[in-house]
VEXPA-224025 format. One record per residue (C-alpha): x, y, z. Coordinates in Angstrom, 3 decimals. Example, Ala and Ser with C-alpha at 12.3 -4.5 7.8 and 13.67 -1.06 7.14 Angstrom:
# residues 2
{node {12.300, -4.500, 7.800}};
{node {13.670, -1.060, 7.140}};
***
This chain:
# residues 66
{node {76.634, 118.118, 90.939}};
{node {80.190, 116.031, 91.291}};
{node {78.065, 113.804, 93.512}};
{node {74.944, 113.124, 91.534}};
{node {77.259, 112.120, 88.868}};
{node {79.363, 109.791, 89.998}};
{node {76.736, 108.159, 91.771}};
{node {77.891, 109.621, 95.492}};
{node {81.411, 108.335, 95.031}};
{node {83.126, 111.809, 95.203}};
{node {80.922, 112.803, 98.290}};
{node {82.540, 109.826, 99.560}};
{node {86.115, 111.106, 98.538}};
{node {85.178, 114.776, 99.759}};
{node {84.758, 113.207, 102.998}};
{node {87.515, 111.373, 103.218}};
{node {89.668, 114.205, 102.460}};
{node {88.122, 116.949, 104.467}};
{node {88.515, 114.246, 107.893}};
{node {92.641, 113.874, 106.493}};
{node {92.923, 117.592, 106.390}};
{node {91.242, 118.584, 109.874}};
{node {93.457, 115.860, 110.773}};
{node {96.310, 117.704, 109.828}};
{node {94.650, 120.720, 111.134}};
{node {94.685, 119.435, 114.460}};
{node {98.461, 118.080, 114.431}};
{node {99.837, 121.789, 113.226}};
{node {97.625, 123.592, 116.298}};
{node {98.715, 121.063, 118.720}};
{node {95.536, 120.112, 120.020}};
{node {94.387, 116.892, 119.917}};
{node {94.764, 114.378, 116.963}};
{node {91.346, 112.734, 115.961}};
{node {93.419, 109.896, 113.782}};
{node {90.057, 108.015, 112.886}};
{node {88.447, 110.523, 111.621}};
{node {89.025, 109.941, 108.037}};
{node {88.019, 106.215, 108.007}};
{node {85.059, 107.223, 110.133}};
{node {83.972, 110.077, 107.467}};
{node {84.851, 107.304, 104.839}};
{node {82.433, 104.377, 106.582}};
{node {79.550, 106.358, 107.177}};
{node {79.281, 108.286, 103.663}};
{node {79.583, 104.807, 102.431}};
{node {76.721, 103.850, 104.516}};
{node {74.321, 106.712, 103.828}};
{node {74.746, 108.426, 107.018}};
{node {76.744, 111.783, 105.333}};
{node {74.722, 114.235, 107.641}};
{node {76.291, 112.466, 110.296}};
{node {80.120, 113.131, 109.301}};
{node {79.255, 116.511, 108.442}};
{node {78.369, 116.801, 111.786}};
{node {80.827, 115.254, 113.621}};
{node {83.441, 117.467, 111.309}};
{node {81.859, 120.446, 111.923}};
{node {82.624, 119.617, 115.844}};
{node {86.708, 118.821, 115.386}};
{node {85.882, 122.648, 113.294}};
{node {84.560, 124.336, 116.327}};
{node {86.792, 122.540, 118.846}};
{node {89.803, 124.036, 116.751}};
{node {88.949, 126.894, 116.327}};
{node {88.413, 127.637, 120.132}};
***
């Protein structure tokens, strides 16, 4: 609902934010540190191309998690 409302601007912020935190995710489990991945999430919502971060996020997710 955020989203429609402001126009996609928060999706844009949601994405940022979820990319900082599995960033920090990955720094306290000591596996690899994907540092772009906020700017990345950032660029591509801006560009239209959301189901793309979600994807890519829900692969730093998985590799975590294993």
């Amino acid at each position: 609902l955020l989203t429609i409302i402001t126009c996609g601007i928060y999706n844009m912020y949601i994405q940022y934010v979820l990319g900082k935190a599995l960033m920090e995710g990955q720094a306290a489990q000591g596996a690899r540190v994907n540092e772009s991945l906020p700017i990345l999430g950032l660029l591509l919502a801006i560009f239209g191309l959301g189901i793309v971060v979600m994807a890519i996020e829900q692969n730093e997710i998985n590799t975590l998690c294993e």
